[in-house]
KOLGU-4560 file (N, C-alpha, C; in nm, 3 decimals, padded with zeros to 5 digits):
<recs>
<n_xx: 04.340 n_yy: 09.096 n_zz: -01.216 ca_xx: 04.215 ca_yy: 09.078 ca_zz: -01.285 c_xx: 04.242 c_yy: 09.062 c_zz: -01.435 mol: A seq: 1 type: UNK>
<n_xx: 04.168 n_yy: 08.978 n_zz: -01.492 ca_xx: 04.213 ca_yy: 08.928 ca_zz: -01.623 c_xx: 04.101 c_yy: 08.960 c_zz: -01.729 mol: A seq: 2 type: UNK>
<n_xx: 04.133 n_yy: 09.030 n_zz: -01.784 ca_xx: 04.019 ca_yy: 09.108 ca_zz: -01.934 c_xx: 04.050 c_yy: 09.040 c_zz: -02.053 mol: A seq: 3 type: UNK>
<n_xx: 03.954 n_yy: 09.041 n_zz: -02.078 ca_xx: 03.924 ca_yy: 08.970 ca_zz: -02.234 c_xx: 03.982 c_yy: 09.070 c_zz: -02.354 mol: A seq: 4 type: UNK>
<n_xx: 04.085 n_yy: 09.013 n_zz: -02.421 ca_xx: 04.159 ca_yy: 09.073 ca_zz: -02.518 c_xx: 04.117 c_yy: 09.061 c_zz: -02.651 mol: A seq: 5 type: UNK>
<n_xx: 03.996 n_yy: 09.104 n_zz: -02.738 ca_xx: 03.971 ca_yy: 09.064 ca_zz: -02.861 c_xx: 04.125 c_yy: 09.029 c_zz: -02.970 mol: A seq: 6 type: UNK>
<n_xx: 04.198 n_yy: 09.120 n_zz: -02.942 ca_xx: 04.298 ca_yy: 09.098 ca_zz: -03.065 c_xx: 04.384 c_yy: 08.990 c_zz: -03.020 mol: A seq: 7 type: UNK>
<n_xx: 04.431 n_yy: 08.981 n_zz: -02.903 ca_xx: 04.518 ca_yy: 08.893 ca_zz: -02.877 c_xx: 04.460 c_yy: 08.733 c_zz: -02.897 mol: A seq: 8 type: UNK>
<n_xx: 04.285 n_yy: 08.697 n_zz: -02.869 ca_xx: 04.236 ca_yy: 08.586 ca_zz: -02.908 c_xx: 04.243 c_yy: 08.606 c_zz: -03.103 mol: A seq: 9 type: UNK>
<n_xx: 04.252 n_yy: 08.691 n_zz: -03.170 ca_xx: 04.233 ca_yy: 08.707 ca_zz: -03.281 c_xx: 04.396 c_yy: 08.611 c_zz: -03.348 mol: A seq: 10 type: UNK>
<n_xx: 04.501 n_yy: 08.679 n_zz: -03.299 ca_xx: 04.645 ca_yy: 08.614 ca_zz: -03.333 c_xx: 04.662 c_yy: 08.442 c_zz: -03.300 mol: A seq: 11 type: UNK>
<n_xx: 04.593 n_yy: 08.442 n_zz: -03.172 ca_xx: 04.608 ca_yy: 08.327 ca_zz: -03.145 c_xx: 04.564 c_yy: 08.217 c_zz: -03.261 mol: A seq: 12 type: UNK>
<n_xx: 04.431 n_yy: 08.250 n_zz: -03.295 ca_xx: 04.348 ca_yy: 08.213 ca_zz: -03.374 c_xx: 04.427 c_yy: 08.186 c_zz: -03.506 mol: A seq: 13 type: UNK>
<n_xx: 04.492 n_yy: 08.297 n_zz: -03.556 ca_xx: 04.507 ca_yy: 08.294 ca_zz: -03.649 c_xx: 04.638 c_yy: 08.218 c_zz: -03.664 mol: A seq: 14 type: UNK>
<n_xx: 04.736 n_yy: 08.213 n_zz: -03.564 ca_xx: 04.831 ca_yy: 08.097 ca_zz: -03.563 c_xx: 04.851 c_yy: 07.962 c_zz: -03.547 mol: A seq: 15 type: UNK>
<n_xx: 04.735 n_yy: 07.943 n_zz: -03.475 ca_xx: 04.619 ca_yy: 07.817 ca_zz: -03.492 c_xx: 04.645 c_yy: 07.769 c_zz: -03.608 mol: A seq: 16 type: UNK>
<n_xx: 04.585 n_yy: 07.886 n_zz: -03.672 ca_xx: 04.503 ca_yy: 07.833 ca_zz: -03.813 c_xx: 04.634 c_yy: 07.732 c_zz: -03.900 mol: A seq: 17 type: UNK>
<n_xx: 04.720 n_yy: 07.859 n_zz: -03.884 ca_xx: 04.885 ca_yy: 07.839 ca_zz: -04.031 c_xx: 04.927 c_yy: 07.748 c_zz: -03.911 mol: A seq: 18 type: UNK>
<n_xx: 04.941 n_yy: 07.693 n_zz: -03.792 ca_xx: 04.994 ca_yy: 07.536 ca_zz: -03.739 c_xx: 04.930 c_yy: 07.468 c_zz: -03.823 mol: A seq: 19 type: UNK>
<n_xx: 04.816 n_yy: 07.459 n_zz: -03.880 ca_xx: 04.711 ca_yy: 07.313 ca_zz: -03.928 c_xx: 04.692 c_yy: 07.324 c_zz: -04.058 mol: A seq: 20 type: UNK>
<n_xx: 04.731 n_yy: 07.460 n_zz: -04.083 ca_xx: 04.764 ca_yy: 07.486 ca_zz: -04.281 c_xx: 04.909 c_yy: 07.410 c_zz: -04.304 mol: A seq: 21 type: UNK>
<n_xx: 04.979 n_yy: 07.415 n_zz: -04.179 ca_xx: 05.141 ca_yy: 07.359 ca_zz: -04.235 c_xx: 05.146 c_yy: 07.226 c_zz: -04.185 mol: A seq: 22 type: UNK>
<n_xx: 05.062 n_yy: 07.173 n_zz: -04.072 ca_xx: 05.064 ca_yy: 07.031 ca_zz: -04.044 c_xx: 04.983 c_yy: 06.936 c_zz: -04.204 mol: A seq: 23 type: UNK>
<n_xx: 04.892 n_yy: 06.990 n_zz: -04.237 ca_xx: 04.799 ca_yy: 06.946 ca_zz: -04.393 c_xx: 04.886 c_yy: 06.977 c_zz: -04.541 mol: A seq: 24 type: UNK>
<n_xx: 04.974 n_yy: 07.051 n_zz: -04.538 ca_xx: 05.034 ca_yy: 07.067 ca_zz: -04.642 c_xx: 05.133 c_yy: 06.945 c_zz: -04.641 mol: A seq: 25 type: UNK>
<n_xx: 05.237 n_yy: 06.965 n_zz: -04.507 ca_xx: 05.328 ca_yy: 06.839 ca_zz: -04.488 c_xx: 05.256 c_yy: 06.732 c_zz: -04.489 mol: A seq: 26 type: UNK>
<n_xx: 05.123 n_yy: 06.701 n_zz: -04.448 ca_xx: 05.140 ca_yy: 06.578 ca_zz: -04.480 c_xx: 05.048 c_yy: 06.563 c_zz: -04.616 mol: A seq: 27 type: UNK>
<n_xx: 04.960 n_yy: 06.635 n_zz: -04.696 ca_xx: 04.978 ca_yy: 06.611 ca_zz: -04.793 c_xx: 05.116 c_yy: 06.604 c_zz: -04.912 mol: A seq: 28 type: UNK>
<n_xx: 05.242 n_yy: 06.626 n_zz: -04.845 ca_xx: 05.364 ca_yy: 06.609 ca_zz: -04.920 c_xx: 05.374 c_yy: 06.466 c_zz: -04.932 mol: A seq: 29 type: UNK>
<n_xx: 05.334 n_yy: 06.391 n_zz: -04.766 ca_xx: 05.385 ca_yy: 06.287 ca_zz: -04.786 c_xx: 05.269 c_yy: 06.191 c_zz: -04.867 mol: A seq: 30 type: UNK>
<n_xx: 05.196 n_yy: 06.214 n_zz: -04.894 ca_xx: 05.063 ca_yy: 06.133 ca_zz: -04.952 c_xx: 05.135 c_yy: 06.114 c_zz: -05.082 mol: A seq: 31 type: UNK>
<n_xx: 05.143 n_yy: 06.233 n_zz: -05.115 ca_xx: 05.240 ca_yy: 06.218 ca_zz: -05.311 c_xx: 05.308 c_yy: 06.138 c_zz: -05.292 mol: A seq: 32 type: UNK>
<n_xx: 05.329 n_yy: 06.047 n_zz: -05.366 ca_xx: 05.424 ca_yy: 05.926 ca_zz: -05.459 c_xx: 05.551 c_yy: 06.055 c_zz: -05.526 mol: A seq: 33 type: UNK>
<n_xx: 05.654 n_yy: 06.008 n_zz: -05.494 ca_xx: 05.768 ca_yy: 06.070 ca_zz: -05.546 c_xx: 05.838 c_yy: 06.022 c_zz: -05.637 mol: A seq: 34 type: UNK>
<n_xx: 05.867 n_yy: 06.012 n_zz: -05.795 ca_xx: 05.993 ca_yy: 05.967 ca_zz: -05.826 c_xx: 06.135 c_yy: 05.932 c_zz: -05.823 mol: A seq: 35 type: UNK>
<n_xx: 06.184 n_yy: 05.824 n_zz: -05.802 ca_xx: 06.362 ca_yy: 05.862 ca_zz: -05.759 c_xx: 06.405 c_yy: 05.789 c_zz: -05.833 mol: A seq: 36 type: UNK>
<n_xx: 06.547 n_yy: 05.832 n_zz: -05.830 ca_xx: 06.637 ca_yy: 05.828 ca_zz: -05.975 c_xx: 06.674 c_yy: 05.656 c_zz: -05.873 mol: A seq: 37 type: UNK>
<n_xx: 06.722 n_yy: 05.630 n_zz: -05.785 ca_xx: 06.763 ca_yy: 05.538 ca_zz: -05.719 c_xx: 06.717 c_yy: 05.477 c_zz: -05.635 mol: A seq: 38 type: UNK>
<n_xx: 06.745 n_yy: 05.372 n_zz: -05.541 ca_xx: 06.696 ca_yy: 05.277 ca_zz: -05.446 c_xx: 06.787 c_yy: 05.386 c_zz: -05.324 mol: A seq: 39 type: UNK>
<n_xx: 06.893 n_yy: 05.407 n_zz: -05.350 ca_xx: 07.015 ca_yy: 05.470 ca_zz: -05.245 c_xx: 06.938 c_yy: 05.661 c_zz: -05.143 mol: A seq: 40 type: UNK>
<n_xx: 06.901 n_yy: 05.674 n_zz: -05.322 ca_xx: 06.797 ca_yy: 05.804 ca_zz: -05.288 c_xx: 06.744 c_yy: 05.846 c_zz: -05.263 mol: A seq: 41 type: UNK>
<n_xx: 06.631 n_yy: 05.758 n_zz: -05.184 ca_xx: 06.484 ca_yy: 05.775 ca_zz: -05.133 c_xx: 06.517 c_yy: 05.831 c_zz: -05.023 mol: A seq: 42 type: UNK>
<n_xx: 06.430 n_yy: 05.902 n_zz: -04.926 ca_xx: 06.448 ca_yy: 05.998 ca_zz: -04.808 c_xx: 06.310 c_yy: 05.931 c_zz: -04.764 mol: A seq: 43 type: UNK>
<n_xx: 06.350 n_yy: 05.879 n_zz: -04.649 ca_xx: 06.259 ca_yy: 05.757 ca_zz: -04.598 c_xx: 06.224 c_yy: 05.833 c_zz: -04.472 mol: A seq: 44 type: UNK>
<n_xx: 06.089 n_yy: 05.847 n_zz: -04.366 ca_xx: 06.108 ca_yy: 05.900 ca_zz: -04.247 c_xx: 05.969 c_yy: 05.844 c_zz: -04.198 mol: A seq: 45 type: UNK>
<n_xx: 05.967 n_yy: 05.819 n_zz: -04.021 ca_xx: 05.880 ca_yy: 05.770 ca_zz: -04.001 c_xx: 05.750 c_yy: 05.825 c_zz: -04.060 mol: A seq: 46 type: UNK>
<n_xx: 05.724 n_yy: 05.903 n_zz: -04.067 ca_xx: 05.596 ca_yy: 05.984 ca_zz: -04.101 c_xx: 05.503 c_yy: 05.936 c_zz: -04.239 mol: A seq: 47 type: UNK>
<n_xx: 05.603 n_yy: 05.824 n_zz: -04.299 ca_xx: 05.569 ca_yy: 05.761 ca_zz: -04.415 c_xx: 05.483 c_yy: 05.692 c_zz: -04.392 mol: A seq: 48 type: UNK>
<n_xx: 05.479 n_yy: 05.624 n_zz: -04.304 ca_xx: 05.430 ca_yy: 05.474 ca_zz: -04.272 c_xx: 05.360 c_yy: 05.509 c_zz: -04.148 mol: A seq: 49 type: UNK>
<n_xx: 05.368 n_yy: 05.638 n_zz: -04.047 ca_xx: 05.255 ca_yy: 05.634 ca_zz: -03.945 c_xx: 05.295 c_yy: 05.748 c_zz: -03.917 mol: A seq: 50 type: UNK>
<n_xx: 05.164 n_yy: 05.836 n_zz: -03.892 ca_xx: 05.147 ca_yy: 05.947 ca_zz: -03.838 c_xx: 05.057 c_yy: 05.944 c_zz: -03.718 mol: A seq: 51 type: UNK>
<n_xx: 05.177 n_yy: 06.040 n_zz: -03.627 ca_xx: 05.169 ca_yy: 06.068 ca_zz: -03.497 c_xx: 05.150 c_yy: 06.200 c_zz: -03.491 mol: A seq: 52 type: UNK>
<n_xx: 05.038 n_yy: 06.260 n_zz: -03.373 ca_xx: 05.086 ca_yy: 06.390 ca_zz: -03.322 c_xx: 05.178 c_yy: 06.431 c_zz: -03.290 mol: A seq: 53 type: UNK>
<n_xx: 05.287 n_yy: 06.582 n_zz: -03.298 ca_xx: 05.376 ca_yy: 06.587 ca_zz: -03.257 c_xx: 05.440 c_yy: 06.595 c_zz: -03.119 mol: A seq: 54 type: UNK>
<n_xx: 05.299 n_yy: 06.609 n_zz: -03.043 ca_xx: 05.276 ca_yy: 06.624 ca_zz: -02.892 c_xx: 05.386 c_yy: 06.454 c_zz: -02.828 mol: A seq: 55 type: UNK>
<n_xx: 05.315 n_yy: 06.361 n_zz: -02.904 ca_xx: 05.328 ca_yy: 06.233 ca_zz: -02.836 c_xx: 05.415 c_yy: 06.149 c_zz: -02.938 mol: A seq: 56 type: UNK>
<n_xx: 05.436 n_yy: 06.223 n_zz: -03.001 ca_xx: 05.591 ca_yy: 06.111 ca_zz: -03.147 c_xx: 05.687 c_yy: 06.127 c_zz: -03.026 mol: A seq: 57 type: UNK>
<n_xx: 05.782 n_yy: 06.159 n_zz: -02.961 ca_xx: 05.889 ca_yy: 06.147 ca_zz: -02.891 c_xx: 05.864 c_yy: 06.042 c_zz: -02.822 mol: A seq: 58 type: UNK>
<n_xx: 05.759 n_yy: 06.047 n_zz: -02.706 ca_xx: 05.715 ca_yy: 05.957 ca_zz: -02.598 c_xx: 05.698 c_yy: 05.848 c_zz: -02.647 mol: A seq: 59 type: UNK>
<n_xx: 05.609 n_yy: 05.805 n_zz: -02.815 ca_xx: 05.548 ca_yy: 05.710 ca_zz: -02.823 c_xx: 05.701 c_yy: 05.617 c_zz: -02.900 mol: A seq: 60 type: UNK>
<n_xx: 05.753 n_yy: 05.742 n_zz: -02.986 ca_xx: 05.884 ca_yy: 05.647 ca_zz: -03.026 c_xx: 05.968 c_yy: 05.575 c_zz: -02.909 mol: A seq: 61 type: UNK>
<n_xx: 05.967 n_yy: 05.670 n_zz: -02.796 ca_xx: 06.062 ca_yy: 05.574 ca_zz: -02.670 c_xx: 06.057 c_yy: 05.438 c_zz: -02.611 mol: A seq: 62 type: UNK>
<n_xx: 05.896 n_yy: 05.502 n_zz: -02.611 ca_xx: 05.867 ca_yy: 05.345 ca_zz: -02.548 c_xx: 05.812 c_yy: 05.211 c_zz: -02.659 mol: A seq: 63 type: UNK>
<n_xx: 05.844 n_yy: 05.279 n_zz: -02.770 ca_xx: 05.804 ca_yy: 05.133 ca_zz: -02.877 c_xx: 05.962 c_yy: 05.114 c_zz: -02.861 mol: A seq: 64 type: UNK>
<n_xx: 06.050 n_yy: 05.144 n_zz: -02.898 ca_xx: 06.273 ca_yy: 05.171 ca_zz: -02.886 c_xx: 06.211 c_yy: 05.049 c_zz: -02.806 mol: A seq: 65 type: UNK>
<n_xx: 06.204 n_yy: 05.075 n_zz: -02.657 ca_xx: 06.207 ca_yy: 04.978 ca_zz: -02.569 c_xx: 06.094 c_yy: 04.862 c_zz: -02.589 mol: A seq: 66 type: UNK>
<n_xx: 06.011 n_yy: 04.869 n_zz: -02.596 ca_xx: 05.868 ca_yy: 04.752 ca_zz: -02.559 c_xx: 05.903 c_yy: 04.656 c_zz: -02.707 mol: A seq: 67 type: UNK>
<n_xx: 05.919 n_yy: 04.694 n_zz: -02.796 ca_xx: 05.875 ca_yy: 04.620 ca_zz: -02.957 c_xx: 06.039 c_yy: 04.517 c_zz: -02.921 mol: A seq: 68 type: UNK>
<n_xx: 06.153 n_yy: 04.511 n_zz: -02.884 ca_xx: 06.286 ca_yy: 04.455 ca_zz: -02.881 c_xx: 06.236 c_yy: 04.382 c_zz: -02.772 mol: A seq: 69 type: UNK>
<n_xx: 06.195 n_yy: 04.374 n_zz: -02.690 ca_xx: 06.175 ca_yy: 04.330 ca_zz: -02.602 c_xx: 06.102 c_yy: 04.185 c_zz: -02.614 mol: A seq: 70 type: UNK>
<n_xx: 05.973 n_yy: 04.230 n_zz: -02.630 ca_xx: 05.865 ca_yy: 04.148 ca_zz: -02.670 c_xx: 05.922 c_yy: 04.057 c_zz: -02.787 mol: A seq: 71 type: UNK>
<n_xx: 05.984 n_yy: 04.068 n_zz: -02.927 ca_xx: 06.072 ca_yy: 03.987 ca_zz: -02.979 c_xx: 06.159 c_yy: 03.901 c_zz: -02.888 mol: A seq: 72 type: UNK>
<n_xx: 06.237 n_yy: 03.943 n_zz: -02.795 ca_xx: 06.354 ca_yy: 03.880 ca_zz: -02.707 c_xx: 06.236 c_yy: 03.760 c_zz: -02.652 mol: A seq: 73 type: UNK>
<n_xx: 06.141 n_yy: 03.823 n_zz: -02.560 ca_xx: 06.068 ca_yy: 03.730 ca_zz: -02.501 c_xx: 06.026 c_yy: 03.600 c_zz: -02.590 mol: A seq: 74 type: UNK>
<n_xx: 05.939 n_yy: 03.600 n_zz: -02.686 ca_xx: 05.905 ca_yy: 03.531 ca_zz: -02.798 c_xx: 06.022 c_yy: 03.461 c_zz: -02.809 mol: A seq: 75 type: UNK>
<n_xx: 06.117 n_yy: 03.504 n_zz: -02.862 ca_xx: 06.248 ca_yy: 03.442 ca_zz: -02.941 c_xx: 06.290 c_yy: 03.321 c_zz: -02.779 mol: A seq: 76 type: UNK>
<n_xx: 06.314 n_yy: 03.397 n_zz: -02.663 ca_xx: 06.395 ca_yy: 03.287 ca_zz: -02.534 c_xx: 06.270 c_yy: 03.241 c_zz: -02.546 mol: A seq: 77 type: UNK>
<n_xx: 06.145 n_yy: 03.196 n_zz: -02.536 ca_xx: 06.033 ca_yy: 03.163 ca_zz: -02.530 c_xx: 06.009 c_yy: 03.007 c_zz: -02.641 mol: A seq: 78 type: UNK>
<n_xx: 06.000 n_yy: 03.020 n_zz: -02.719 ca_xx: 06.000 ca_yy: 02.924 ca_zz: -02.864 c_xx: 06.129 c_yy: 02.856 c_zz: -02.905 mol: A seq: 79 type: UNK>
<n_xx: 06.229 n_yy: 02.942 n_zz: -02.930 ca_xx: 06.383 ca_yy: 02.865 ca_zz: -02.931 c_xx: 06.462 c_yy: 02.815 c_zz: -02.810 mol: A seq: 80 type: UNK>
<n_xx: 06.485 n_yy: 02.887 n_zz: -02.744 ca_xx: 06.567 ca_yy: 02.847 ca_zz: -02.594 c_xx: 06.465 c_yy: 02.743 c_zz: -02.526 mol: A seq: 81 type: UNK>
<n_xx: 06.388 n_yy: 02.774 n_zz: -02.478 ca_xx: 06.283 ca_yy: 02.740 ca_zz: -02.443 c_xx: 06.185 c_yy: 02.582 c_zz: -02.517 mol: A seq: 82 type: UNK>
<n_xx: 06.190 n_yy: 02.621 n_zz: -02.590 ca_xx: 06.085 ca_yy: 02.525 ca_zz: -02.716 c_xx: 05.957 c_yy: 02.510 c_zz: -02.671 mol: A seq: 83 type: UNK>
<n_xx: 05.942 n_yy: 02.589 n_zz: -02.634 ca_xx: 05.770 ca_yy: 02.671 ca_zz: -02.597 c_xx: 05.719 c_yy: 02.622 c_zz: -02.540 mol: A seq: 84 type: UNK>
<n_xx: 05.862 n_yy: 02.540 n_zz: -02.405 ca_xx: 05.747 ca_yy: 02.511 ca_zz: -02.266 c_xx: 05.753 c_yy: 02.568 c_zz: -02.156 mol: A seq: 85 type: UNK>
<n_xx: 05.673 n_yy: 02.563 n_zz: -02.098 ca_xx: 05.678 ca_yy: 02.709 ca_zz: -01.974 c_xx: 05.772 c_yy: 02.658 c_zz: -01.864 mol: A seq: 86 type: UNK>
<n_xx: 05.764 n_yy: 02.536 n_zz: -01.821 ca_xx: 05.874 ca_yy: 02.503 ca_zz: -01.739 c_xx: 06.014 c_yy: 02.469 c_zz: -01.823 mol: A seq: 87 type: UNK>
<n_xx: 06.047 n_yy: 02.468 n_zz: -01.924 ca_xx: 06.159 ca_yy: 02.518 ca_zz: -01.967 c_xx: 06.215 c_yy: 02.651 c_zz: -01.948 mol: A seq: 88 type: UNK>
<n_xx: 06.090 n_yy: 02.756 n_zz: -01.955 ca_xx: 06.148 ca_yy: 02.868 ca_zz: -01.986 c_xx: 06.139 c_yy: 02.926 c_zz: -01.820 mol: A seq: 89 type: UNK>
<n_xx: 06.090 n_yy: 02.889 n_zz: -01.766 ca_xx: 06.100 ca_yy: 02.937 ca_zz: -01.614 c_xx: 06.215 c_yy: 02.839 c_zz: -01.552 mol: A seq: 90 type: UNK>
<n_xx: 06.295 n_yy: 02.769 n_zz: -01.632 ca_xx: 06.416 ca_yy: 02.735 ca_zz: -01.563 c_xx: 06.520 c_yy: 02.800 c_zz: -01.617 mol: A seq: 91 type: UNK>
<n_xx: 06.542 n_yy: 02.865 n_zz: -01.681 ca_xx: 06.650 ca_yy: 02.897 ca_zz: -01.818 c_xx: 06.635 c_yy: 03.039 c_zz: -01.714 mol: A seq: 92 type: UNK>
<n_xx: 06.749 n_yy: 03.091 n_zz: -01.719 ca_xx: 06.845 ca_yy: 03.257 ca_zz: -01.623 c_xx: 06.780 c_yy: 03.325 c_zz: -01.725 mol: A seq: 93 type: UNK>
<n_xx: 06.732 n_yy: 03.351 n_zz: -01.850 ca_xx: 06.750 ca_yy: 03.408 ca_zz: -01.929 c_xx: 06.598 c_yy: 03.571 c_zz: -01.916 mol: A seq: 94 type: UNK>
<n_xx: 06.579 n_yy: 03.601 n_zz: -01.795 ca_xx: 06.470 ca_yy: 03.636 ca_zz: -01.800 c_xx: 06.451 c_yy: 03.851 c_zz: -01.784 mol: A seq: 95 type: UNK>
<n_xx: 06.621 n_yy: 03.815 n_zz: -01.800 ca_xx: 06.646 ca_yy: 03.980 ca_zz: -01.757 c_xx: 06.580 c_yy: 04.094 c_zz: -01.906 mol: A seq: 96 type: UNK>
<n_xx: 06.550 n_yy: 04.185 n_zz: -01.840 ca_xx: 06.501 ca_yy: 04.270 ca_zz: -01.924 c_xx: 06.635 c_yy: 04.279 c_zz: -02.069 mol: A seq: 97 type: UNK>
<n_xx: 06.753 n_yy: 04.330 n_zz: -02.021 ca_xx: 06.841 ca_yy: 04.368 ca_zz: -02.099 c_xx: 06.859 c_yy: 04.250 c_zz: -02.152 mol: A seq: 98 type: UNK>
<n_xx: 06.847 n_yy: 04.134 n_zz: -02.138 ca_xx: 06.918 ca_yy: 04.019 ca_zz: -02.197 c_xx: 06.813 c_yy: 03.984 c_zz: -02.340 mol: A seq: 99 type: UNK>
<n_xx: 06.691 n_yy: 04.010 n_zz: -02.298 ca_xx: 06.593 ca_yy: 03.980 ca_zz: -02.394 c_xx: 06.549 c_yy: 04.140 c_zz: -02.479 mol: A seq: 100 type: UNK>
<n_xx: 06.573 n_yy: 04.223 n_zz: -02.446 ca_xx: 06.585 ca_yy: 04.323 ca_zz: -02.521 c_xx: 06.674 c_yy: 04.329 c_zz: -02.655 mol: A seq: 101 type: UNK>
<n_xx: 06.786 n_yy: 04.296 n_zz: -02.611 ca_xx: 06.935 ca_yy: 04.286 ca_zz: -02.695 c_xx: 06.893 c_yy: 04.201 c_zz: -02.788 mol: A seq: 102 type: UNK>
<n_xx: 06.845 n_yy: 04.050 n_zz: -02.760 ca_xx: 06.823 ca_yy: 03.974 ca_zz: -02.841 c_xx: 06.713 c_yy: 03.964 c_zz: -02.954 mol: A seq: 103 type: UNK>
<n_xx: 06.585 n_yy: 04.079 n_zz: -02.864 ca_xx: 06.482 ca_yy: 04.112 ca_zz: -02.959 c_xx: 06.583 c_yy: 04.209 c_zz: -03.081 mol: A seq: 104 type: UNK>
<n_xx: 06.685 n_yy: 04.267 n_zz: -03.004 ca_xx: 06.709 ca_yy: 04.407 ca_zz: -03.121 c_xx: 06.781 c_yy: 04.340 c_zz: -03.206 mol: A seq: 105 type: UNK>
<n_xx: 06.845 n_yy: 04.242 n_zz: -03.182 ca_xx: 06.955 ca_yy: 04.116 ca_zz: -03.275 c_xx: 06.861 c_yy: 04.079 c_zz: -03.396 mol: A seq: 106 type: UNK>
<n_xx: 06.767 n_yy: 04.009 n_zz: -03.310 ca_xx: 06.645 ca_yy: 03.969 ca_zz: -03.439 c_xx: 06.589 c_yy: 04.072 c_zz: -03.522 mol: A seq: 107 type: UNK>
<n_xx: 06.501 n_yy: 04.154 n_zz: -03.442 ca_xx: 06.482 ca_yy: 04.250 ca_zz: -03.539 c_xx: 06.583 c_yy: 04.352 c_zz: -03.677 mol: A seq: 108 type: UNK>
<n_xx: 06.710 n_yy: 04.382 n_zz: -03.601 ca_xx: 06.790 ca_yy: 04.472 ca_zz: -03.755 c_xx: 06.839 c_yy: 04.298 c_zz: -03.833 mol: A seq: 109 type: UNK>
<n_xx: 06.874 n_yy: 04.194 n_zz: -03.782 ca_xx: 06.880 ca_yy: 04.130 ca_zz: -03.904 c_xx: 06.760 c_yy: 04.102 c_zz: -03.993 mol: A seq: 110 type: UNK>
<n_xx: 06.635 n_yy: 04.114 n_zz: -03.936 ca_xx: 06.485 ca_yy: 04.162 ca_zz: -04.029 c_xx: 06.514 c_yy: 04.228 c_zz: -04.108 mol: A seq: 111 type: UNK>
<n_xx: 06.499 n_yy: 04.325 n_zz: -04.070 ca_xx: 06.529 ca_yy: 04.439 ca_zz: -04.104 c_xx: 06.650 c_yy: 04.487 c_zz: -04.221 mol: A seq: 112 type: UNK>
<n_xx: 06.729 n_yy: 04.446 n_zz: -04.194 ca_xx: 06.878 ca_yy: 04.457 ca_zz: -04.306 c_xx: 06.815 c_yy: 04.342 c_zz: -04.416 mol: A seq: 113 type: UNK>
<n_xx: 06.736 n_yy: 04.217 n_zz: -04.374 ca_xx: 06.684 ca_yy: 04.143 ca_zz: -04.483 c_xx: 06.583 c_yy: 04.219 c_zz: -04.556 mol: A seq: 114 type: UNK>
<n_xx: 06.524 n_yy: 04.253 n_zz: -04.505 ca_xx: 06.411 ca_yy: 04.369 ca_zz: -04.592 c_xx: 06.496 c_yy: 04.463 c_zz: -04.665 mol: A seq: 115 type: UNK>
<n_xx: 06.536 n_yy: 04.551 n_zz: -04.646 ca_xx: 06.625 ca_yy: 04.628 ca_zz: -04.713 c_xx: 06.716 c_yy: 04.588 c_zz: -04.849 mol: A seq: 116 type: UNK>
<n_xx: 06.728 n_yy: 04.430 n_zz: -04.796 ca_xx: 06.834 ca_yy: 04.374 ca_zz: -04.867 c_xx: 06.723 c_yy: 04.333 c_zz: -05.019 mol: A seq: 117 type: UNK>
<n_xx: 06.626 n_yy: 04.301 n_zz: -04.965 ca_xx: 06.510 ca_yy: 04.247 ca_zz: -05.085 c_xx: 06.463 c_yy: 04.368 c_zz: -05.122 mol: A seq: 118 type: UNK>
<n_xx: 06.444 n_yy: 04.467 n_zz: -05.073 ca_xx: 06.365 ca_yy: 04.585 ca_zz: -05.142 c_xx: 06.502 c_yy: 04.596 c_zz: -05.242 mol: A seq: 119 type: UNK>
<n_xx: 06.611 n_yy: 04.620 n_zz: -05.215 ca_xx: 06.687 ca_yy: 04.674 ca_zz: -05.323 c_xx: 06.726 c_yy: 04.615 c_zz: -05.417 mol: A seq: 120 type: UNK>
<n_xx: 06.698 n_yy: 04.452 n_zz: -05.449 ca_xx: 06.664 ca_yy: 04.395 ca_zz: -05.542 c_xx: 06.548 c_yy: 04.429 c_zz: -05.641 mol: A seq: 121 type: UNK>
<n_xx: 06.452 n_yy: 04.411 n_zz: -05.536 ca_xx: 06.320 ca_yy: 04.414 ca_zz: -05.645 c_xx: 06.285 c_yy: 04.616 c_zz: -05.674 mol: A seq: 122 type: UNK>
<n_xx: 06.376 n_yy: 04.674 n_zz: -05.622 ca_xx: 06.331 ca_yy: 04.813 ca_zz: -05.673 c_xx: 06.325 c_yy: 04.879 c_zz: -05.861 mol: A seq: 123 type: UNK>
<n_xx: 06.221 n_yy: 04.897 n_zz: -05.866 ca_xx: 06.182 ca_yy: 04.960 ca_zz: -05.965 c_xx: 06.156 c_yy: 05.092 c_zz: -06.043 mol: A seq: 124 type: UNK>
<n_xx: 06.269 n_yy: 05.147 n_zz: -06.099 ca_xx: 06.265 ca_yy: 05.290 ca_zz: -06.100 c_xx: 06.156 c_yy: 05.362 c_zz: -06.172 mol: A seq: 125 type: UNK>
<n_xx: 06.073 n_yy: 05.436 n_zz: -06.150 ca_xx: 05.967 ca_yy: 05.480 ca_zz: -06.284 c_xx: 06.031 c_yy: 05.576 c_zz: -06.310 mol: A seq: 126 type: UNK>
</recs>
């Protein structure tokens, strides 16, 4: 038989509370604009650019890892291999998951290393 515990709902409560005092503090950290001495220096983390619950950041990072490389690969054998005709591209082997994954992830970090490569040009120290 299960009795109602005033104090024990009281702790709960109150640990509640300091989870959502320390989830609002962190992310008011990240709201602040930071100064840095360098381009090399910055401490970059997803949480910059999108905030997730912490419940579903693992899950949701997995399956973007997989779905976002992918969907590039497709596009990319799709338009280039292909030249964006459907009976081209339904003749072409090229239709395996891993094959178009790889190639999405090819495209994307050379994006990617190009971005990087231009941010650290145009960076501006205040």
């Amino acid at each position: 038989m299960k009795t109602h515990d005033p104090y024990r709902t009281t702790v709960k409560r109150e640990l509640h509370q300091k989870e959502i005092l320390e989830r609002q503090k962190k992310y008011a950290q990240h709201k602040e604009p930071t100064k840095n001495k360098s381009f090399l220096s910055q401490k970059i983390t997803l949480e910059n650019f999108i905030y997730l619950p912490e419940s579903i950041r693992n899950v949701m990072g997995l399956g973007l890892f997989a779905m976002i490389p992918y969907v590039v690969g497709l596009v990319f054998i799709f338009i280039i291999i292909a030249q964006a005709n459907i009976e081209n591209y339904r003749q072409t082997e090229m239709t395996s998951f891993l094959l178009a994954w790889t190639i999405g992830y090819e495209f994307i970090a050379v994006f990617l290393l190009l971005l990087i490569i231009k941010s650290a040009f145009s960076f501006k120290r205040n």
